[in-house]
PyMOL Python script that loads the backbone (N, CA, C, O; Angstrom):
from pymol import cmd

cmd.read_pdbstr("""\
ATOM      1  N   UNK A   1     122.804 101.778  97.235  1.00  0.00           N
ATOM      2  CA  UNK A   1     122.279 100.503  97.675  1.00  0.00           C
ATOM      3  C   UNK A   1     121.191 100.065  96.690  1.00  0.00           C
ATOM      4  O   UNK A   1     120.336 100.830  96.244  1.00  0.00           O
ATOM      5  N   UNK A   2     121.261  99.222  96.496  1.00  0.00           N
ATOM      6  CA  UNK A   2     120.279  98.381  95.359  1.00  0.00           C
ATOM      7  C   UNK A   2     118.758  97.963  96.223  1.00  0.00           C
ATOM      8  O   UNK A   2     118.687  98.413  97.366  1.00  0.00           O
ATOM      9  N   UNK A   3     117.976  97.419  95.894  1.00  0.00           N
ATOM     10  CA  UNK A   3     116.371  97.547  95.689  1.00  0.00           C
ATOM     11  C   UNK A   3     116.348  95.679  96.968  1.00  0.00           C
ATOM     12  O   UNK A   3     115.673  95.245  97.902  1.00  0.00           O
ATOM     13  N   UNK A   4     117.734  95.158  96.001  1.00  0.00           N
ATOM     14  CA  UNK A   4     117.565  93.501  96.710  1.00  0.00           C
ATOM     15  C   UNK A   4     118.130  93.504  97.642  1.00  0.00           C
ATOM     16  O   UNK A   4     118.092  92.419  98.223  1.00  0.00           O
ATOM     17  N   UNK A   5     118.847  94.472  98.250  1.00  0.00           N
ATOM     18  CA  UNK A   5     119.924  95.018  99.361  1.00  0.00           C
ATOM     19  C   UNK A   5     118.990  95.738 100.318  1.00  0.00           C
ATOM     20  O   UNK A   5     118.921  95.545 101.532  1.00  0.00           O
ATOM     21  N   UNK A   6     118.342  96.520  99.657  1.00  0.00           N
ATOM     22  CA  UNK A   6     117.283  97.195 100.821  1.00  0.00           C
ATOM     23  C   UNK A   6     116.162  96.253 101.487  1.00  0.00           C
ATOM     24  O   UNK A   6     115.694  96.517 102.595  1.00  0.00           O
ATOM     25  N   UNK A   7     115.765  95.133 100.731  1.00  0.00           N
ATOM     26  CA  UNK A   7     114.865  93.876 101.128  1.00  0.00           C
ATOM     27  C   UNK A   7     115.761  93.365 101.948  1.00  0.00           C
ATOM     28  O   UNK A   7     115.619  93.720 103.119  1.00  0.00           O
ATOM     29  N   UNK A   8     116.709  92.590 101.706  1.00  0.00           N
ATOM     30  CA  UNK A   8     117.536  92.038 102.442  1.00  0.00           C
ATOM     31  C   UNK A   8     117.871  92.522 103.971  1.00  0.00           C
ATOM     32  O   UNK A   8     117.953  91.893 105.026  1.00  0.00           O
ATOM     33  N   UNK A   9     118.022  93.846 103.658  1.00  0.00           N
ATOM     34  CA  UNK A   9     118.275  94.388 105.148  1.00  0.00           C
ATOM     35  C   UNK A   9     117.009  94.223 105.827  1.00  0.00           C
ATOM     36  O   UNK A   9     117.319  93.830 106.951  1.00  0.00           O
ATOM     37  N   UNK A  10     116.153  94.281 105.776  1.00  0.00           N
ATOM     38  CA  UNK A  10     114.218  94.031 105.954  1.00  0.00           C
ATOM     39  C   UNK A  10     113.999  92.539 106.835  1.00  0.00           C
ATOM     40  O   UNK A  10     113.357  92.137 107.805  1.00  0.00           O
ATOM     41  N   UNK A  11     115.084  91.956 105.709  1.00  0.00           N
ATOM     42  CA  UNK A  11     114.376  90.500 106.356  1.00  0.00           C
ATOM     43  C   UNK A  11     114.090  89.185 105.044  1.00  0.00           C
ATOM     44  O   UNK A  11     113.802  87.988 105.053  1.00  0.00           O
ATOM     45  N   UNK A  12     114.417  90.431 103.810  1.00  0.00           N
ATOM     46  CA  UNK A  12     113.384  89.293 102.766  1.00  0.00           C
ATOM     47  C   UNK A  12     114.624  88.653 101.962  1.00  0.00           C
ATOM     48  O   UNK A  12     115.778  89.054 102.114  1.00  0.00           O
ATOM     49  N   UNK A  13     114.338  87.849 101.288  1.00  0.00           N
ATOM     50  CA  UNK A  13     115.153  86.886 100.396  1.00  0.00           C
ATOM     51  C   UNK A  13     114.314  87.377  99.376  1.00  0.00           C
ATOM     52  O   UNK A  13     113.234  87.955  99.494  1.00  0.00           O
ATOM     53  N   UNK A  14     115.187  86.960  97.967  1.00  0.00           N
ATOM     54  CA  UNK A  14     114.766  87.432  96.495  1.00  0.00           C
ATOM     55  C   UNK A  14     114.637  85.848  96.053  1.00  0.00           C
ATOM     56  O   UNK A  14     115.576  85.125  96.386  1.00  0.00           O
ATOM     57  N   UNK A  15     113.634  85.308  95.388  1.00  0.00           N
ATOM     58  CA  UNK A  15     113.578  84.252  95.484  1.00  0.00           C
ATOM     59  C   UNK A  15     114.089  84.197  93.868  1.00  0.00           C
ATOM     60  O   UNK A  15     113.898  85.121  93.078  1.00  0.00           O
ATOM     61  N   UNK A  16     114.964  82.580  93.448  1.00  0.00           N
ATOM     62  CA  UNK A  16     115.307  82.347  92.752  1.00  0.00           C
ATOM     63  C   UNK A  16     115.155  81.777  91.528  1.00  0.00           C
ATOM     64  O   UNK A  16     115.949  81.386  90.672  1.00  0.00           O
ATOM     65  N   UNK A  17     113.951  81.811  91.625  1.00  0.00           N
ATOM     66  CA  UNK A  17     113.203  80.308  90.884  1.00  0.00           C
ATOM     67  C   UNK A  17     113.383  80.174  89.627  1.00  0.00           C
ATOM     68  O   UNK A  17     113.094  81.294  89.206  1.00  0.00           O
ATOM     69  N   UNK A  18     113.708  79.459  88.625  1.00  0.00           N
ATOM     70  CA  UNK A  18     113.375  79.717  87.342  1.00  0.00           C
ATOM     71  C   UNK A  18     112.533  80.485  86.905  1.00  0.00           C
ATOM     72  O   UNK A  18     112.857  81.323  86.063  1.00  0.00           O
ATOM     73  N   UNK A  19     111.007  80.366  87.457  1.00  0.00           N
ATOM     74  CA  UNK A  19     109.561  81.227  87.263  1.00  0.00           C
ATOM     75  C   UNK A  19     109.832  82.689  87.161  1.00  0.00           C
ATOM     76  O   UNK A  19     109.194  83.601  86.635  1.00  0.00           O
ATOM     77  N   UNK A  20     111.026  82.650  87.853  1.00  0.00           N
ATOM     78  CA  UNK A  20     110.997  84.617  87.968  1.00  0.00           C
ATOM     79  C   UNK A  20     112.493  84.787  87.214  1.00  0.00           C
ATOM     80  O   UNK A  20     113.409  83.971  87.106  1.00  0.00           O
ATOM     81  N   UNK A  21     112.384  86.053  86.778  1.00  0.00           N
ATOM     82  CA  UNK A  21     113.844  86.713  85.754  1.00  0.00           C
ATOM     83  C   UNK A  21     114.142  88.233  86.231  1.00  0.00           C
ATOM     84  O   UNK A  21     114.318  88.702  87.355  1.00  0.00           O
ATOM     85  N   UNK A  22     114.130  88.794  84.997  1.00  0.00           N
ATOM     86  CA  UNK A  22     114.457  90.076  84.663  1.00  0.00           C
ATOM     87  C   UNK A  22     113.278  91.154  85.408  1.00  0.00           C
ATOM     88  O   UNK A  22     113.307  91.974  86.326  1.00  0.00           O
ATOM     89  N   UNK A  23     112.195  90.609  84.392  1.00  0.00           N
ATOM     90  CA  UNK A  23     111.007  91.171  84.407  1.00  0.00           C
ATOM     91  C   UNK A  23     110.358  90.774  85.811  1.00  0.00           C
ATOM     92  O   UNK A  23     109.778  91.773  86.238  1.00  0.00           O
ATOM     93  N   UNK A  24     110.252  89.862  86.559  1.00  0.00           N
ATOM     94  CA  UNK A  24     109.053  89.327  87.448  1.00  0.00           C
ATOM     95  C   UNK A  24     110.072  89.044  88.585  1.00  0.00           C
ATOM     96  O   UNK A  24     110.886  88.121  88.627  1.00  0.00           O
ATOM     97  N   UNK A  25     109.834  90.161  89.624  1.00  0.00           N
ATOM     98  CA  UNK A  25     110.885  89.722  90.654  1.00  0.00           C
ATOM     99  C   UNK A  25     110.087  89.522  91.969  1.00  0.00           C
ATOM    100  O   UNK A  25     109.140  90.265  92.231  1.00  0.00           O
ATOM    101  N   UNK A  26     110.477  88.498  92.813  1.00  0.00           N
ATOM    102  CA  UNK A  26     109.594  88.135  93.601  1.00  0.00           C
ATOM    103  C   UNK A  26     110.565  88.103  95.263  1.00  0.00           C
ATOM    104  O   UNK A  26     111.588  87.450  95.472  1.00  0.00           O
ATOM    105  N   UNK A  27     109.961  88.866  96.083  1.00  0.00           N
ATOM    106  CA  UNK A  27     111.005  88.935  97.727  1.00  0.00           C
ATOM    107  C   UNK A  27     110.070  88.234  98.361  1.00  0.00           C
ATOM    108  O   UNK A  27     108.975  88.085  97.819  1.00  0.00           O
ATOM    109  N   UNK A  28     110.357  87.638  99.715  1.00  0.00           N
ATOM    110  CA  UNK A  28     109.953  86.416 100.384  1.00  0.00           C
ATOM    111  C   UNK A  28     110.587  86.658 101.896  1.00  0.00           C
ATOM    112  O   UNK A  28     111.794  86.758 102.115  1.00  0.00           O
ATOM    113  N   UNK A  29     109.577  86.729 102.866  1.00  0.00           N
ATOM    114  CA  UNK A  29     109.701  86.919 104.132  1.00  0.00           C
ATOM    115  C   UNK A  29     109.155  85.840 104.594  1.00  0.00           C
ATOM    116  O   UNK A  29     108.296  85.344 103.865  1.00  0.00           O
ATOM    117  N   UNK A  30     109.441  85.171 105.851  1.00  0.00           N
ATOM    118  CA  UNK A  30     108.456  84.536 106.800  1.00  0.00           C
ATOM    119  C   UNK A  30     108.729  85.108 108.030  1.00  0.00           C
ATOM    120  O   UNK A  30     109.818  85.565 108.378  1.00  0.00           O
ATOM    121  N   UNK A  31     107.717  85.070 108.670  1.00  0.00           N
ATOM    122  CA  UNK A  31     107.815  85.107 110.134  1.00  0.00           C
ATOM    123  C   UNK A  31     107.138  84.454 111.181  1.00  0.00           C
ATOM    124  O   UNK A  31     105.919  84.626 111.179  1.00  0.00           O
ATOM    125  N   UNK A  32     107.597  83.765 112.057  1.00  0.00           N
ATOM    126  CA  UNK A  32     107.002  83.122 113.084  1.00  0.00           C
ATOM    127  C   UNK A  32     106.226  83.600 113.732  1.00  0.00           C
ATOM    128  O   UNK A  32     106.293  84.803 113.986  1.00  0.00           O
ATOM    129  N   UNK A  33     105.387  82.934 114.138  1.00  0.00           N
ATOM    130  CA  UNK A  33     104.140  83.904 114.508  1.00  0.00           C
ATOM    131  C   UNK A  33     103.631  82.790 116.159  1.00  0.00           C
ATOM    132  O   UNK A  33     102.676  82.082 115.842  1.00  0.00           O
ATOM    133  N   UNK A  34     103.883  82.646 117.060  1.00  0.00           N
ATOM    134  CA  UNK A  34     103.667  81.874 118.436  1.00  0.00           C
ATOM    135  C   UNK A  34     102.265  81.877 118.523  1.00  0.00           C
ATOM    136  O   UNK A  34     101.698  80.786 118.474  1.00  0.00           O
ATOM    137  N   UNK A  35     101.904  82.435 118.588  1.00  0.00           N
ATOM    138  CA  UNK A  35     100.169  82.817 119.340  1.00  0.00           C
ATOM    139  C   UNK A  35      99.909  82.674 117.878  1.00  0.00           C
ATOM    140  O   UNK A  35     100.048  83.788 117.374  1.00  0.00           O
ATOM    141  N   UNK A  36      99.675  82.017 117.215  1.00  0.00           N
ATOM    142  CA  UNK A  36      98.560  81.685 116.331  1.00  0.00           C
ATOM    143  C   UNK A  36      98.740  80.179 115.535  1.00  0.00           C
ATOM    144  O   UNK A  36      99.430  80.042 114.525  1.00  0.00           O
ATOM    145  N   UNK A  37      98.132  79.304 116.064  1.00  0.00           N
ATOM    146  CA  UNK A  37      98.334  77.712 115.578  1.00  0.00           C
ATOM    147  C   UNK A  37      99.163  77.563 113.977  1.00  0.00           C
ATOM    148  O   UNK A  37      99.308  76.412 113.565  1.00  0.00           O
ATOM    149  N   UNK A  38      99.530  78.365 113.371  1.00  0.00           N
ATOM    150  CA  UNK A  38      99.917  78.023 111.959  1.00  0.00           C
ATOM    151  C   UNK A  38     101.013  78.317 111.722  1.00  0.00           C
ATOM    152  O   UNK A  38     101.549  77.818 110.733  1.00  0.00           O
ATOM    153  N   UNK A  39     101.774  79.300 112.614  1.00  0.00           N
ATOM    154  CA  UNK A  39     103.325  78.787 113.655  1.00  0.00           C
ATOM    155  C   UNK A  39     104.051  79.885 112.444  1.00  0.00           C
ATOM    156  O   UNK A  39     105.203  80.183 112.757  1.00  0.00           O
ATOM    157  N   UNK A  40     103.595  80.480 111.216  1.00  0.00           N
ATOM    158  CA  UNK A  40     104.524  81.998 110.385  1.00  0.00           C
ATOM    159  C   UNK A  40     103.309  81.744 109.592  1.00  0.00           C
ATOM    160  O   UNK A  40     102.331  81.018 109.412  1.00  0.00           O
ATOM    161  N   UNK A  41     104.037  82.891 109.193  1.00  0.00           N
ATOM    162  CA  UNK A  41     103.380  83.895 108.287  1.00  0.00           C
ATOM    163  C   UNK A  41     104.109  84.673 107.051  1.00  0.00           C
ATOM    164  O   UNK A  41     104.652  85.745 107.316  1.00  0.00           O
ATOM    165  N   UNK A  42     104.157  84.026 105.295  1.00  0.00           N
ATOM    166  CA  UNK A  42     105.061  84.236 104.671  1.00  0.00           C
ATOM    167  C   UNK A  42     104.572  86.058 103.973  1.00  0.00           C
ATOM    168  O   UNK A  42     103.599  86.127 103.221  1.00  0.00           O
ATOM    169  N   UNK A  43     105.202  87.097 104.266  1.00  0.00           N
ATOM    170  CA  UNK A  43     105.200  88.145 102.993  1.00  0.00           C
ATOM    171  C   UNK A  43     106.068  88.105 102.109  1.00  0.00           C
ATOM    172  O   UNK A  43     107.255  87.790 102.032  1.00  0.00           O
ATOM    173  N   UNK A  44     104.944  88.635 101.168  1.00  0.00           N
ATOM    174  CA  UNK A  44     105.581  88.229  99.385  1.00  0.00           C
ATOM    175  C   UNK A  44     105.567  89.801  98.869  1.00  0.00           C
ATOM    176  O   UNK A  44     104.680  90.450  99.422  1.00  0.00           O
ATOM    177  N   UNK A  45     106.380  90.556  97.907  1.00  0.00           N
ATOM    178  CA  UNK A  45     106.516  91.801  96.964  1.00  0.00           C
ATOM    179  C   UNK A  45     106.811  91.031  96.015  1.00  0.00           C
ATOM    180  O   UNK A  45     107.798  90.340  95.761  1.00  0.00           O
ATOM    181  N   UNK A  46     105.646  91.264  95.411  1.00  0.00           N
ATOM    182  CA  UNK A  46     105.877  90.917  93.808  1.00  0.00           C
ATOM    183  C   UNK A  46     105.852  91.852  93.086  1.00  0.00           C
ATOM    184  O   UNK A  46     104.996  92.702  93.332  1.00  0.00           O
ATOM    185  N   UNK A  47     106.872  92.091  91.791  1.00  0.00           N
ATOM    186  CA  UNK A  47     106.992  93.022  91.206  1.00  0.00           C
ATOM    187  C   UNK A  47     106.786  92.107  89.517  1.00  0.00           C
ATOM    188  O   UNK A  47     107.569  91.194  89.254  1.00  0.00           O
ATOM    189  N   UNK A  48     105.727  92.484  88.568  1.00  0.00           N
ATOM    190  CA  UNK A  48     105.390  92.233  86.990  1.00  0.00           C
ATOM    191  C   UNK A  48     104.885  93.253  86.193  1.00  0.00           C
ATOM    192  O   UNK A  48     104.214  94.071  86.822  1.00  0.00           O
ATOM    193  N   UNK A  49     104.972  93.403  85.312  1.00  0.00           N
ATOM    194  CA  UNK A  49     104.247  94.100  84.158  1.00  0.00           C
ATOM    195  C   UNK A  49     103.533  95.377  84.960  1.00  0.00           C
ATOM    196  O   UNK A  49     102.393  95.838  84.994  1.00  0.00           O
ATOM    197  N   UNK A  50     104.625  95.656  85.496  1.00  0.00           N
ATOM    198  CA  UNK A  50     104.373  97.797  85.995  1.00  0.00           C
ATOM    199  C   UNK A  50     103.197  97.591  87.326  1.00  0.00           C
ATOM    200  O   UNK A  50     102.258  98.331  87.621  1.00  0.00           O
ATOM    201  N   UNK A  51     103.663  96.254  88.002  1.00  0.00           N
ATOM    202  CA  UNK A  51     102.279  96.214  89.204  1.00  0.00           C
ATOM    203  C   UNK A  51     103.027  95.527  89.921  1.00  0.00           C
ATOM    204  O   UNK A  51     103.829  94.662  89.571  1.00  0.00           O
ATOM    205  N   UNK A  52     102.717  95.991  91.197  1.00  0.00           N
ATOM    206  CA  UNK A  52     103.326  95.145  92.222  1.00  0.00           C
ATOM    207  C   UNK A  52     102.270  94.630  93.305  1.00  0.00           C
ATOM    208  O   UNK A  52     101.228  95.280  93.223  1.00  0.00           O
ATOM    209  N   UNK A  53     102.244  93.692  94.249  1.00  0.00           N
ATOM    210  CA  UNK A  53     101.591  93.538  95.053  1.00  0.00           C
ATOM    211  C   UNK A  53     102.442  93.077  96.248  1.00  0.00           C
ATOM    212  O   UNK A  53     103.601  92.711  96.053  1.00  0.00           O
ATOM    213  N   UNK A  54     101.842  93.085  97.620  1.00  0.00           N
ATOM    214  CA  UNK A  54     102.693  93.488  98.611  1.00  0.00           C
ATOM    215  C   UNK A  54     101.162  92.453  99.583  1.00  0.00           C
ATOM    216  O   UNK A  54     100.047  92.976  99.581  1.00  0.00           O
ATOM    217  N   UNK A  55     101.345  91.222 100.220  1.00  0.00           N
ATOM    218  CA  UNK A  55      99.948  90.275 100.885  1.00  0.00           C
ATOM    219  C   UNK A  55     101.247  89.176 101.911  1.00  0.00           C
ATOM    220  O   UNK A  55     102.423  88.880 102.123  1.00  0.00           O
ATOM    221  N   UNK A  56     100.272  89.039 102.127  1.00  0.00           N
ATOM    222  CA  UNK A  56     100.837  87.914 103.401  1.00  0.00           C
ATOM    223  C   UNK A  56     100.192  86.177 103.006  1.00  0.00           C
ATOM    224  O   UNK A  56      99.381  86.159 102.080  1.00  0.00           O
ATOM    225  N   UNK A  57     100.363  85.470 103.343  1.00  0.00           N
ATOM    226  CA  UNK A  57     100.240  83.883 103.384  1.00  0.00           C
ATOM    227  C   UNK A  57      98.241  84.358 103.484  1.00  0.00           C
ATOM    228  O   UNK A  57      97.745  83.545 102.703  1.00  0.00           O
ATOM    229  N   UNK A  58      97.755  84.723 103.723  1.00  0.00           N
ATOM    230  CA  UNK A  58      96.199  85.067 103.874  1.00  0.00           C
ATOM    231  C   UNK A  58      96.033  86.094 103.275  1.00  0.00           C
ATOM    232  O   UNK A  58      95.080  86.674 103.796  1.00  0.00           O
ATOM    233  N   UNK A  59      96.613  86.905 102.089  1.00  0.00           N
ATOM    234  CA  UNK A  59      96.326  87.914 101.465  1.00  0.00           C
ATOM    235  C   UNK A  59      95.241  88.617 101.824  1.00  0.00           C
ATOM    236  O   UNK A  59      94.114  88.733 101.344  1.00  0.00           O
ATOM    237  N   UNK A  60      96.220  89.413 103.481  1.00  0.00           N
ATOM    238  CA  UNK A  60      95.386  90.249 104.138  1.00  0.00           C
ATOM    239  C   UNK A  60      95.622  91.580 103.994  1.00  0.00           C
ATOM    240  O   UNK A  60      96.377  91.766 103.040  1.00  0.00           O
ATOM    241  N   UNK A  61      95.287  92.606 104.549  1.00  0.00           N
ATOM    242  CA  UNK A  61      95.817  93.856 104.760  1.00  0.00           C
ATOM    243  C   UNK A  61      97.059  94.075 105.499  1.00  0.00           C
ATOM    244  O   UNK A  61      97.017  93.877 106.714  1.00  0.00           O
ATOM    245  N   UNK A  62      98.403  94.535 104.847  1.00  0.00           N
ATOM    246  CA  UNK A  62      99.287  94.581 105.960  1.00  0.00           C
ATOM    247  C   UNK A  62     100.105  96.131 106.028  1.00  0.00           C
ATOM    248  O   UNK A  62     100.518  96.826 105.100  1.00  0.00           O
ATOM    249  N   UNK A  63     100.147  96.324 107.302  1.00  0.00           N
ATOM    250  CA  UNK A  63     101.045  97.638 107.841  1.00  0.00           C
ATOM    251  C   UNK A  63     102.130  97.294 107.508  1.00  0.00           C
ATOM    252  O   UNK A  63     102.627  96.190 107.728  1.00  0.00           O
ATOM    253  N   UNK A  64     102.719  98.375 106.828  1.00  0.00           N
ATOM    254  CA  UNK A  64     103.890  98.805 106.441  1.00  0.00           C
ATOM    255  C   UNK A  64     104.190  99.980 107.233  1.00  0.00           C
ATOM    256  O   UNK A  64     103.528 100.600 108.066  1.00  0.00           O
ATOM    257  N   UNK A  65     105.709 100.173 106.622  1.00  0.00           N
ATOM    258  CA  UNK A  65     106.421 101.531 106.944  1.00  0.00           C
ATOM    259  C   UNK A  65     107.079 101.357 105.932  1.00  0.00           C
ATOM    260  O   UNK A  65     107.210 100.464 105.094  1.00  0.00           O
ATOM    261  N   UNK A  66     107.915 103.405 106.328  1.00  0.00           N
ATOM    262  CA  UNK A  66     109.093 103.939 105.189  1.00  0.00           C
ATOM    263  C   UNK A  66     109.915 103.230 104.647  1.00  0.00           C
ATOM    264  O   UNK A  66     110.121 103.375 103.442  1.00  0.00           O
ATOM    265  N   UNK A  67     110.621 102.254 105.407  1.00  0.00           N
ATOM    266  CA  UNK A  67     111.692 101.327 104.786  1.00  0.00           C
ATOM    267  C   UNK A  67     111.157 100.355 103.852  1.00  0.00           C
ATOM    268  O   UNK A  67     111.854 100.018 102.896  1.00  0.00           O
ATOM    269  N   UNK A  68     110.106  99.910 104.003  1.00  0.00           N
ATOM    270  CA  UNK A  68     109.714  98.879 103.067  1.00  0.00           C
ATOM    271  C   UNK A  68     109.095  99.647 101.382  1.00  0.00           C
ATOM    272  O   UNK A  68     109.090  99.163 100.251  1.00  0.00           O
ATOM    273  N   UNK A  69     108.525 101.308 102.020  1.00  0.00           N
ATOM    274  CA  UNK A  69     108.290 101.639 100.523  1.00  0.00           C
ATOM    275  C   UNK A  69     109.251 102.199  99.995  1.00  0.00           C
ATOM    276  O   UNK A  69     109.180 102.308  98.771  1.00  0.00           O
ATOM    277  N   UNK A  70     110.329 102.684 100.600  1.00  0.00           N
ATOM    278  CA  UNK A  70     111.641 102.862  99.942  1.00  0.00           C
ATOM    279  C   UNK A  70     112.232 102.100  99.269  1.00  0.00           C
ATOM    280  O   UNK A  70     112.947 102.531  98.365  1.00  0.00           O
ATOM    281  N   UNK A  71     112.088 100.502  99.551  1.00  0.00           N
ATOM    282  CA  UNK A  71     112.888  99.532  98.739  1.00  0.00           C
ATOM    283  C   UNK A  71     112.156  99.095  97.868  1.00  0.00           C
ATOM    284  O   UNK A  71     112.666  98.312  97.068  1.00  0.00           O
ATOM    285  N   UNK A  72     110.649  99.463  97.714  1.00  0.00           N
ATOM    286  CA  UNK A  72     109.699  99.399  96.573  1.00  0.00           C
ATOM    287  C   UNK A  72     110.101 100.472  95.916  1.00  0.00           C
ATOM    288  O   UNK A  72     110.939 100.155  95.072  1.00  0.00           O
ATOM    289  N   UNK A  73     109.855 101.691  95.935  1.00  0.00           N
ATOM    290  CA  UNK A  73     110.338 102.735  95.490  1.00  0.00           C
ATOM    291  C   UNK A  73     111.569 102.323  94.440  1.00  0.00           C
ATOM    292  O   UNK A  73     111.623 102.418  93.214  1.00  0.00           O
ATOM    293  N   UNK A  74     112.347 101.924  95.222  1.00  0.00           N
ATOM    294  CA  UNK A  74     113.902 101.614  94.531  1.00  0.00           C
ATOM    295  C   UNK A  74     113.678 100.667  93.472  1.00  0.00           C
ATOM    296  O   UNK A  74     114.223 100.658  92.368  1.00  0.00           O
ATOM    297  N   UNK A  75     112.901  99.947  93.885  1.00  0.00           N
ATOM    298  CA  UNK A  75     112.704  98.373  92.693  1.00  0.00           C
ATOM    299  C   UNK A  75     111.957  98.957  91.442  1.00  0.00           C
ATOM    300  O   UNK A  75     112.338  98.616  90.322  1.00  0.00           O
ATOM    301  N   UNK A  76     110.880  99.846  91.599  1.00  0.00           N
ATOM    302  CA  UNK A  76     110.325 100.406  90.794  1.00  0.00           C
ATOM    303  C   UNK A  76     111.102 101.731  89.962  1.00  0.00           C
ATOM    304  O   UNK A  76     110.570 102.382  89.063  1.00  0.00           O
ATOM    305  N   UNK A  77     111.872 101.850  90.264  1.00  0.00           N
ATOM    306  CA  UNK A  77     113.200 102.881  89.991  1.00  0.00           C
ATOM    307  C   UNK A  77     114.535 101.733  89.015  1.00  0.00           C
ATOM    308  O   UNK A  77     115.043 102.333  88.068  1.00  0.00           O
ATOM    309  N   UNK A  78     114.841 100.847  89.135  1.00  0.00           N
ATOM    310  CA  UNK A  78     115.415 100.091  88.839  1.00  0.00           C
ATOM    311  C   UNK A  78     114.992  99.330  87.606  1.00  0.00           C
ATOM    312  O   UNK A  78     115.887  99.068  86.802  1.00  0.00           O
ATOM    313  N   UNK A  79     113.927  98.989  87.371  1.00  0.00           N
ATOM    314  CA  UNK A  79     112.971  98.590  86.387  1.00  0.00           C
ATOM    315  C   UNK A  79     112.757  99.491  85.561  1.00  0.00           C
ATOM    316  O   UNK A  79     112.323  99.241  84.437  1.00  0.00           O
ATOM    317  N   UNK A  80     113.009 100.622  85.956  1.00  0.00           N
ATOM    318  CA  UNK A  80     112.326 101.729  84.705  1.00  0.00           C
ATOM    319  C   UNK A  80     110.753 102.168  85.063  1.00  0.00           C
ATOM    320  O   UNK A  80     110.224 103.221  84.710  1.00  0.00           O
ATOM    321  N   UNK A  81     110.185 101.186  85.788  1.00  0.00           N
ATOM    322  CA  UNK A  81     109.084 101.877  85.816  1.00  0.00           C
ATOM    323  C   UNK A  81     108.430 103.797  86.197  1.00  0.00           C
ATOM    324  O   UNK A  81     107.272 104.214  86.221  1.00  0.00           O
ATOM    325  N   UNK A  82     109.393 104.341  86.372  1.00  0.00           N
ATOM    326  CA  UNK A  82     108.791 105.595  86.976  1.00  0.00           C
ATOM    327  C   UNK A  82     109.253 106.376  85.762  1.00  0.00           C
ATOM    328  O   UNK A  82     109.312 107.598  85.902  1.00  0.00           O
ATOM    329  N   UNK A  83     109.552 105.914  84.723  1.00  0.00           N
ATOM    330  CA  UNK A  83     109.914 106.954  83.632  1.00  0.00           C
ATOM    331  C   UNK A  83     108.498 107.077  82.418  1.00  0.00           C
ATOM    332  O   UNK A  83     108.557 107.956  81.559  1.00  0.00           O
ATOM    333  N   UNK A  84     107.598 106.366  82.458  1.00  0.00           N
ATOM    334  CA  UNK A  84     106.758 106.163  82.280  1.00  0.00           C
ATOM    335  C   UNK A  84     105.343 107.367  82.327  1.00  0.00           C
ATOM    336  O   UNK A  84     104.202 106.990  82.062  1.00  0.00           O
TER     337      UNK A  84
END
""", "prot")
cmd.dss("prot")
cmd.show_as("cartoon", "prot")
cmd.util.cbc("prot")
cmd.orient("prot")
């Protein structure tokens, strides 16, 4: 299973943009959020230049689990980065 396959199963879309390629890959969640006036809440994994970051629409602190660092894991495996 691939890295955009393991997001996918998650929830996230790989976004398409021109802005992003080879190198700069960017996954994209929202989620609705009821009880809080601003109605979702988008998470972003960005993956560039051997760094990733992992924030929400308020680039807050967010809980994770295994599945989500597995498909980081994988993306960072896919890139080459862990040979490094």
């Amino acid at each position: 299973m691939t890295a955009q396959e393991m997001f996918e199963e998650l929830g996230f879309r790989k976004n398409t943009s021109i802005c992003y390629g080879k190198d700069h890959i960017v996954y994209e969640k929202a989620i609705g959020n009821e009880e809080d006036d601003c109605g979702f809440d988008i998470f972003t994994v960005e993956f560039k230049d051997k760094i990733f970051t992992y924030h929400n629409t308020w680039n807050s602190a967010i809980k994770t689990n295994v599945a989500i660092l597995r498909a980081i894991n994988k993306q960072f495996e896919e890139l080459g980065w862990l040979d490094d």
